[in-house]
C-alpha positions as CSV (number, residue, x, y, z in Angstrom):
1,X,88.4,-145.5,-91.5
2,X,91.6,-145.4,-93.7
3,X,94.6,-144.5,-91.3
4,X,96.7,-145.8,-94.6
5,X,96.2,-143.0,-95.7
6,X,99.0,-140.9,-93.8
7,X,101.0,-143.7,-94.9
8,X,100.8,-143.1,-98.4
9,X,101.2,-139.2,-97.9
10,X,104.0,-139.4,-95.5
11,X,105.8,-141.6,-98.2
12,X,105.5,-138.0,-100.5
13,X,108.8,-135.9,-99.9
14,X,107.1,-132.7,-100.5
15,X,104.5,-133.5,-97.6
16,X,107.5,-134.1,-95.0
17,X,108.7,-130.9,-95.9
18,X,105.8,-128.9,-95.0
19,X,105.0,-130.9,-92.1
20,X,108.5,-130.5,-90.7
21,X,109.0,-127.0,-91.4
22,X,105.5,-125.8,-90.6
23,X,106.4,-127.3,-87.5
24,X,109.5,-125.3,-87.3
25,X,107.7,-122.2,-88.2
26,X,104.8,-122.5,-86.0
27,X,105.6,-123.6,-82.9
28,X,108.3,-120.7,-82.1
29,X,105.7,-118.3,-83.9
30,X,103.2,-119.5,-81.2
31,X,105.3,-119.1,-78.1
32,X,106.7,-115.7,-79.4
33,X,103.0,-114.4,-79.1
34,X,102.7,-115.8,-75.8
35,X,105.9,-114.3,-74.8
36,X,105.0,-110.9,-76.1
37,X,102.8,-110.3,-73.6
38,X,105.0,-111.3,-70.9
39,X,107.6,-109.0,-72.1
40,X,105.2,-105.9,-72.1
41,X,104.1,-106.9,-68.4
42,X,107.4,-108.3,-67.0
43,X,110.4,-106.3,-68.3
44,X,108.1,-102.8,-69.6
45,X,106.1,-102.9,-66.2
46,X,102.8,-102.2,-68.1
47,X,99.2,-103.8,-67.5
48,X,97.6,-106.5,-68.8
49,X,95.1,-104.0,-70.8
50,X,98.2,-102.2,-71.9
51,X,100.2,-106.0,-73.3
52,X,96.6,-106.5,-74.8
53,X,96.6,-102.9,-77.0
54,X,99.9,-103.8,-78.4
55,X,98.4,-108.2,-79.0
56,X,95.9,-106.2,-80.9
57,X,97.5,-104.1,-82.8
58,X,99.6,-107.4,-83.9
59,X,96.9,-109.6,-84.3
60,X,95.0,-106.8,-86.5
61,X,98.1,-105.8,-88.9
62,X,98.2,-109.4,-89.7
63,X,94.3,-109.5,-90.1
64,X,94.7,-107.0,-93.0
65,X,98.2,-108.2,-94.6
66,X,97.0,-111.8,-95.0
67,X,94.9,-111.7,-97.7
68,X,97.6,-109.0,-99.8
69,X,100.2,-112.1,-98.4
70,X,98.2,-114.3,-100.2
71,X,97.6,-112.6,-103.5
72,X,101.6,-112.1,-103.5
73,X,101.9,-115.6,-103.1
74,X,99.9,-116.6,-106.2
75,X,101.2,-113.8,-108.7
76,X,104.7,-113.2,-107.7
77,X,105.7,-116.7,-106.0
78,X,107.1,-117.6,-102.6
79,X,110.4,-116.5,-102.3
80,X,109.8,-112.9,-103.7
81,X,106.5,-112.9,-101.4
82,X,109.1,-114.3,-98.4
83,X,112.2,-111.8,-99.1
84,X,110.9,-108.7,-97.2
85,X,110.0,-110.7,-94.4
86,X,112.9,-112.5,-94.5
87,X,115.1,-109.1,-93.9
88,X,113.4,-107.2,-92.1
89,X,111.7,-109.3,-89.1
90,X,114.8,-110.3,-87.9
91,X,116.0,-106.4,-87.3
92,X,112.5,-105.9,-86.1
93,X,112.9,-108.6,-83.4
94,X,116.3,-108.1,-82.6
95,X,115.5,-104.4,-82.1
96,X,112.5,-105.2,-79.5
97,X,114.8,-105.8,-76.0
98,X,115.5,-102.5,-76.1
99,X,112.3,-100.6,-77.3
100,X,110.0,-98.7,-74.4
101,X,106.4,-99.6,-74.8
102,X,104.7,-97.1,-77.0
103,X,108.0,-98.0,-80.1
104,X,107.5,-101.6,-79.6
105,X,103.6,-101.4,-80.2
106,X,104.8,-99.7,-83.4
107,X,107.1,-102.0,-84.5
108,X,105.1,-105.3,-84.0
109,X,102.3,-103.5,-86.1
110,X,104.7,-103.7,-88.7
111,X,105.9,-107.1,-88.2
112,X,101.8,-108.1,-88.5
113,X,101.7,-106.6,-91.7
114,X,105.1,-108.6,-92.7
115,X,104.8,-111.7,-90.7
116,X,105.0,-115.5,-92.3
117,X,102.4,-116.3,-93.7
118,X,102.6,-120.1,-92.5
119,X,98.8,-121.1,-92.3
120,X,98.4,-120.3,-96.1
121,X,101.9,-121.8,-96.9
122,X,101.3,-124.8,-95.3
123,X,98.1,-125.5,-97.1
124,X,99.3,-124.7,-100.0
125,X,101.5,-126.9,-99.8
126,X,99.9,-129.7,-98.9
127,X,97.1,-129.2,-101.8
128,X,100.2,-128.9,-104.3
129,X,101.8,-132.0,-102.8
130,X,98.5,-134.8,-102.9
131,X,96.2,-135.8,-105.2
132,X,92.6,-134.7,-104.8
133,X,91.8,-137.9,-103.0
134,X,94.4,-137.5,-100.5
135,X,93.8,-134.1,-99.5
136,X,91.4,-134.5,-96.5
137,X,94.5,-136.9,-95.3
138,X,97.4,-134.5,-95.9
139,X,94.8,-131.2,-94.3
140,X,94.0,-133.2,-91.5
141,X,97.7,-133.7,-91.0
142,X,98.6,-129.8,-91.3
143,X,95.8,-129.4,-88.4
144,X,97.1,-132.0,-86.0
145,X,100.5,-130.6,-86.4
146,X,99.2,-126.9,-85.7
147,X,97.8,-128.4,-82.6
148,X,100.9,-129.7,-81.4
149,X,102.9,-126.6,-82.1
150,X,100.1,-124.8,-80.3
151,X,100.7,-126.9,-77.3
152,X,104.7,-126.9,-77.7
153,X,105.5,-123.8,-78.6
154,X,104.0,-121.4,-76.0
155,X,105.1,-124.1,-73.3
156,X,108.5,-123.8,-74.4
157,X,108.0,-119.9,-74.4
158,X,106.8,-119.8,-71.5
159,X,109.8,-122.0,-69.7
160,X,112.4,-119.8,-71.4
161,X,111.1,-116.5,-70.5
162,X,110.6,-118.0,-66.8
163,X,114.5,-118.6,-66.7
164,X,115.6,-115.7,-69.0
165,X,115.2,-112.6,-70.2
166,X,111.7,-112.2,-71.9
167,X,113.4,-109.4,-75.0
168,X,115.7,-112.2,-75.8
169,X,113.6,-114.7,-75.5
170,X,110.9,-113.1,-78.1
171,X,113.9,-112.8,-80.1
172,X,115.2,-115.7,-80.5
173,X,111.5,-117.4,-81.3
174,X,110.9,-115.1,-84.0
175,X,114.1,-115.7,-85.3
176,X,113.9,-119.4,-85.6
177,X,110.2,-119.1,-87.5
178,X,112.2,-116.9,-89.6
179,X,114.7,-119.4,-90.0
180,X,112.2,-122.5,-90.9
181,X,110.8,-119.5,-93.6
182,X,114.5,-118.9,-95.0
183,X,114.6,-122.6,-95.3
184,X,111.9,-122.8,-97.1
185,X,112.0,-120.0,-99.6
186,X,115.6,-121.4,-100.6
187,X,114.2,-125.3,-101.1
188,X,111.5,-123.1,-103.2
189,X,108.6,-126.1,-103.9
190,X,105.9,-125.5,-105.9
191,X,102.6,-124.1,-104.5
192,X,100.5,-125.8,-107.6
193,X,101.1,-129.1,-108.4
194,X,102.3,-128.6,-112.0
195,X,101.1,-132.2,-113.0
196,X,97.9,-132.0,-111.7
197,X,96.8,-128.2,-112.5
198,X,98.0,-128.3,-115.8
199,X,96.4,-131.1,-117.0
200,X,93.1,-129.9,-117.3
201,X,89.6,-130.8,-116.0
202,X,86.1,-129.6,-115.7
203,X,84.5,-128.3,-112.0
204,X,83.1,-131.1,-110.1
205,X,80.7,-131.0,-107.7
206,X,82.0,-130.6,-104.3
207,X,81.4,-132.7,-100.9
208,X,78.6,-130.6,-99.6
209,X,77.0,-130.6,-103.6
210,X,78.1,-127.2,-105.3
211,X,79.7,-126.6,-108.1
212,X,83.3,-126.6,-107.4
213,X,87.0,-126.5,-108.8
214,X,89.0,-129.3,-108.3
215,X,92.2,-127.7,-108.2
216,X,93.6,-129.7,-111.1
217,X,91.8,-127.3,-114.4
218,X,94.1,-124.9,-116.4
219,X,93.0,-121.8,-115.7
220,X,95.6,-119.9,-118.0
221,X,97.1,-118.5,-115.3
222,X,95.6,-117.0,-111.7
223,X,92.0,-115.6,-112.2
224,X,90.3,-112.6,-110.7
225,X,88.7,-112.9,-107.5
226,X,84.9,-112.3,-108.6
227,X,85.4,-115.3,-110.6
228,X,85.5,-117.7,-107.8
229,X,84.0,-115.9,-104.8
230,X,80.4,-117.1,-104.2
231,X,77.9,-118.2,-102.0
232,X,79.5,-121.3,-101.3
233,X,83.5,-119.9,-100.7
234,X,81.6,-117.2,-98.3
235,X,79.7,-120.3,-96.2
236,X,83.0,-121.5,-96.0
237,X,84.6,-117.8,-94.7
238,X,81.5,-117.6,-91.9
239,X,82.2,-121.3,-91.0
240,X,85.8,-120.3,-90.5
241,X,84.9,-117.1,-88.4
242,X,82.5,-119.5,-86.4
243,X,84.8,-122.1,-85.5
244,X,87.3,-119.0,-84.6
245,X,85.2,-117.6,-82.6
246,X,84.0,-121.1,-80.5
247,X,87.6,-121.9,-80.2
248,X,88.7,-118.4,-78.9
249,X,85.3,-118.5,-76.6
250,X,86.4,-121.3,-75.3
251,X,89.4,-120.4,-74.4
252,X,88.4,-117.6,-72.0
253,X,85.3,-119.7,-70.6
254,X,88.3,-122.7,-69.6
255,X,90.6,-119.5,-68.1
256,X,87.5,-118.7,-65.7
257,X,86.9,-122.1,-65.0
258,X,90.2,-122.8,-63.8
259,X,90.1,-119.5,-61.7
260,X,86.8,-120.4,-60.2
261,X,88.2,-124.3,-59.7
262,X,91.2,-122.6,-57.4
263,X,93.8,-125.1,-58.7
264,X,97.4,-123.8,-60.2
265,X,97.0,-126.6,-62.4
266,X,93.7,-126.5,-63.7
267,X,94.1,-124.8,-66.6
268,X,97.0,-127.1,-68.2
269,X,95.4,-129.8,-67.4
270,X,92.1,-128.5,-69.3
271,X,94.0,-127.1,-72.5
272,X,96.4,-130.2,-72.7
273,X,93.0,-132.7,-72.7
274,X,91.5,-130.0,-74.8
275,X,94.2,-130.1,-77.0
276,X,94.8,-133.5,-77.0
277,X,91.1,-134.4,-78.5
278,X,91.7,-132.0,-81.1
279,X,94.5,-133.9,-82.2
280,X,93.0,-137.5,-81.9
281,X,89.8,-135.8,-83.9
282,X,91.9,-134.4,-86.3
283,X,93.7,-138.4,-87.2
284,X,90.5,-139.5,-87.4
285,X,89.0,-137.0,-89.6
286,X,91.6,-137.1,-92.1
287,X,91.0,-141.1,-92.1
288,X,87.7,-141.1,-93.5
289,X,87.0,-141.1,-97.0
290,X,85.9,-137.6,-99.0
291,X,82.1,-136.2,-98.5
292,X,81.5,-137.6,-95.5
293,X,81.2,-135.4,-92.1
294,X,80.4,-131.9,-94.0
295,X,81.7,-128.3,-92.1
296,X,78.0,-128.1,-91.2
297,X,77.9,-131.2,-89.8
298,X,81.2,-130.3,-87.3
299,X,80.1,-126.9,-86.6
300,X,76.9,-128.1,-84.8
301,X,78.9,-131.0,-82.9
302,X,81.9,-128.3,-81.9
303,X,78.9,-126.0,-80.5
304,X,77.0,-128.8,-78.5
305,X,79.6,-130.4,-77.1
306,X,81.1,-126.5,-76.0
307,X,78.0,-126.3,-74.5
308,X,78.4,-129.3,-72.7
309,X,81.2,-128.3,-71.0
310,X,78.9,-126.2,-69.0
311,X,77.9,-129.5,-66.8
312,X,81.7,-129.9,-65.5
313,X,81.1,-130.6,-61.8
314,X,84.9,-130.6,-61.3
315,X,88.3,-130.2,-62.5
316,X,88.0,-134.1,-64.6
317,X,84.4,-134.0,-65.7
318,X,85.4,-130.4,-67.6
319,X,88.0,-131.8,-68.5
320,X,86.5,-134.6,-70.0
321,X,83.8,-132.8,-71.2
322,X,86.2,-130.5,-73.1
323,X,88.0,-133.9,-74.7
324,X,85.1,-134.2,-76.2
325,X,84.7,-130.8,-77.7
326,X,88.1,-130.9,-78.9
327,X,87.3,-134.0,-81.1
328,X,85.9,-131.3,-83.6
329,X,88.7,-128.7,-83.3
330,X,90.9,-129.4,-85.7
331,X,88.3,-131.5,-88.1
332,X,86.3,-127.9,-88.9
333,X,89.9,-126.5,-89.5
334,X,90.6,-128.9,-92.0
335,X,87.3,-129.1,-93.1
336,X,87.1,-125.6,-94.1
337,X,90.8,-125.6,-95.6
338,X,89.1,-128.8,-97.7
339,X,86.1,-126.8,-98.9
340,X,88.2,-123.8,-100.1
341,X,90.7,-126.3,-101.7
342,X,87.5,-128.0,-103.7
343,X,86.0,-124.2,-104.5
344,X,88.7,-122.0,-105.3
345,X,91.1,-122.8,-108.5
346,X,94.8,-123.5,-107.8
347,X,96.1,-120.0,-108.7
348,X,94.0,-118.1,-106.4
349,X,94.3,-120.4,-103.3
350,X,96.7,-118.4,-101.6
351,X,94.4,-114.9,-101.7
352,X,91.6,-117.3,-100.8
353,X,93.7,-118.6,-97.8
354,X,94.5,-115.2,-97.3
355,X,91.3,-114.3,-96.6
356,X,90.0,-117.1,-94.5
357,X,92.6,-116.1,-92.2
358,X,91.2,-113.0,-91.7
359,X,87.9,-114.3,-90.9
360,X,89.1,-116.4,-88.3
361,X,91.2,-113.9,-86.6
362,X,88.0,-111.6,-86.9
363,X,86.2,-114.9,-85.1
364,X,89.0,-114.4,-82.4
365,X,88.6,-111.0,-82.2
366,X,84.9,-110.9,-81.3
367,X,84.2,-113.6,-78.9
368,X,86.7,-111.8,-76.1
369,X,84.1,-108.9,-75.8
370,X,81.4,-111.3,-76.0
371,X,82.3,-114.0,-74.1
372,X,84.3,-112.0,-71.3
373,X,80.9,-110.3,-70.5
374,X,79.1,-112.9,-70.2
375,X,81.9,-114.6,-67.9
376,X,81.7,-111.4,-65.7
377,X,78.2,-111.2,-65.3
378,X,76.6,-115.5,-65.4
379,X,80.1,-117.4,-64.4
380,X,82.1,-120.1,-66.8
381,X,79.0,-122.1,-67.3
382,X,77.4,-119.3,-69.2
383,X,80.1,-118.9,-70.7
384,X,80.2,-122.0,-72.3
385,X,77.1,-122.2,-72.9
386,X,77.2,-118.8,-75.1
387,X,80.2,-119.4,-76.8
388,X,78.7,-122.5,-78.1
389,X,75.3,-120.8,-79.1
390,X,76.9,-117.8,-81.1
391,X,79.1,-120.3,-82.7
392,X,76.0,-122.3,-83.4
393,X,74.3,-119.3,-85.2
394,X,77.2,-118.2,-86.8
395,X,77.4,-121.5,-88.9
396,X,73.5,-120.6,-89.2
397,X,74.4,-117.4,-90.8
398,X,76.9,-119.7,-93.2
399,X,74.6,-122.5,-94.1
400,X,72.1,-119.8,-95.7
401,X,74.9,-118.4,-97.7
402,X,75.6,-121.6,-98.8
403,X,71.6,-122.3,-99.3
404,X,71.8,-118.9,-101.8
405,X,74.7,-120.0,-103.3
406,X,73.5,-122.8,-104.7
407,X,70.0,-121.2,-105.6
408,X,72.2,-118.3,-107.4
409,X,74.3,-121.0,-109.3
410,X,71.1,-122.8,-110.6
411,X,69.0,-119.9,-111.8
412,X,73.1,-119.3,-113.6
413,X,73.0,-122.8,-115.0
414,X,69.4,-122.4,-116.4
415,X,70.3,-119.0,-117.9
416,X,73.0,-120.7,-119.6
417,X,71.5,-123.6,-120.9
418,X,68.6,-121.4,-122.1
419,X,71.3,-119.0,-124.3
420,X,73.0,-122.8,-125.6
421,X,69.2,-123.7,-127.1
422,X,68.4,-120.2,-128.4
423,X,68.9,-119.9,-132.2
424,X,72.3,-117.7,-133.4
């Protein structure tokens, strides 16, 4: 276990900078979501069904901008990709205190499709920043941070729109994520480590044994999409959606259980322990040296330990129980950002990011229909227990894609070699 290793990347200037600002971008981002629906159901006076239309209409515009984000990000750079967001969310946001219901579910549709892209950023980032053997450190690092602005920033949200009025208060979250992204976009750092991905290199075979990029080949510039996505790089998209949906599961299986539990403060006290495993998993992931604890390898202990939390007999053996699950939270997060980082060449990891993010919110966007009727009809147990099954078959679904990948890249490798021996 090399904790050194945050050492050596905090020492890095371009590593602080992401951390900090991601920070700054994420944590306000989070609460305005949170706040969102308060504001539809507080100050518009609609239902919860009717706050959860316009979440979805949010969540899906960004669902289908974020890979186009990405591919912006890699051909035309960050600030041009960062300008039309930069101008027009604050309007939109600013605008929102005084729209009725029906213009406001317009406008956030179009503040999805425009919204910071800050999960890609930030691991871009990160990948340009570190050398290949510091990158599990320096991902680890970007998931422990998106815990803790998952934690902060929705508390902070919530406090605010509690003592004030929930427009403003949307408002001013969204404008200080747009504030971290302004920031950002005039320091302008590199999304591809210059050094590294100019130098030159062959593929080398990644952590779980494909064929893989490093990051650090010249390409010649960004290449086409069929060029890198395979077998393995979709594995690693299923993986995503499965951990997506397990985490998003789990969410609505701890909501029940803190219903059934009858306490005000059960269900802090279960996402703050839940949370607070993720974030000790996530230091101790990014302290172990490359190729050990595969995506595979997380998935299957994040589903059995979900599963798990099915034997809470109380308010603190769930909540243990769900300490435990969290240990894997943010280690498949980073895990996954690894992968894509070891398959996909430097100049196309921001589509690929892009994309990846679309498969996890599809992952959040399946397990409320599938978890919330199995919560209605067998109780939060069941509920755990299913959320951790179906995440379970989902990295099932991945590991064969992965299996097919490889097959399909050797039967390529022996066509290859077969064409190098043929005469002429």
């Amino acid at each position: 276990m090399n904790f050194a290793a945050y050492a050596d990347i905090w020492r890095l200037p371009a590593v602080r900078q992401a951390v900090l600002l991601g920070a700054l971008g994420k944590a306000p981002w989070f609460g305005a979501g949170i706040v969102l629906t308060l504001h539809v159901v507080g100050s518009l006076g609609a239902s919860y069904a009717s706050a959860g239309l316009v979440t979805a209409v949010f969540t899906l515009a960004i669902a289908l901008a974020s890979p186009i984000r990405g591919r912006l990000l890699d051909t035309i750079g960050l600030r041009r990709t960062l300008l039309p967001s930069l101008v027009l969310l604050p309007v939109a946001f600013l605008a929102a205190p005084f729209l009725d219901y029906w213009p406001l579910m317009f406008v956030m549709g179009g503040v999805g499709l425009l919204a910071i892209p800050w999960f890609v950023l930030t691991r871009q980032l990160m990948l340009a920043a570190v050398p290949e053997s510091q990158r599990r450190a320096a991902l680890a690092l970007d998931s422990v941070v998106t815990e803790m602005a998952f934690m902060g920033g929705p508390t902070v949200g919530i406090l605010l729109a509690t003592s004030w009025d929930t427009g403003w208060t949307l408002a001013l979250l969204a404008c200080l994520s747009v504030a971290a992204a302004a920031l950002l976009a005039v320091l302008n750092p590199p999304l591809v480590s210059e050094k590294r991905d100019a130098a030159g290199a062959e593929p080398k075979p990644s952590a779980e044994g494909t064929q893989a990029f490093d990051g650090t080949q010249a390409l010649g510039g960004r290449v086409g999409m069929r060029s890198w996505l395979n077998g393995p790089v979709v594995a690693t998209f299923v993986a995503t959606m499965a951990a997506s949906f397990t985490l998003a599961g789990t969410d609505l299986a701890m909501v029940a259980a803190a219903r059934s539990l009858e306490s005000s403060s059960a269900l802090a006290i279960l996402i703050v322990v839940w949370g607070f495993g993720s974030l000790i998993g996530g230091l101790l992931f990014g302290g172990l040296p490359r190729g050990t604890l595969g995506i595979t390898h997380l998935l299957v202990g994040l589903g059995v330990t979900t599963m798990l939390a099915a034997l809470g007999t109380n308010l603190w053996v769930l909540a243990a129980l769900l300490g435990v699950a969290g240990l894997f939270c943010a280690p498949t997060l980073a895990a996954t950002s690894e992968r894509l980082g070891d398959l996909v060449p430097a100049t196309s990891r921001g589509e690929a990011f892009g994309w990846s993010g679309t498969m996890a919110t599809a992952g959040n966007a399946l397990a409320p229909p599938v978890v919330g009727y199995v919560l209605d009809a067998g109780g939060w147990q069941l509920g755990f227990v299913i959320t951790g099954l179906c995440g379970l078959a989902l990295a099932g679904v991945g590991w064969v894609s992965l299996q097919a990948g490889r097959r399909g890249l050797a039967r390529a490798r022996r066509r290859g070699f077969e064409k190098l021996r043929q005469p002429g």
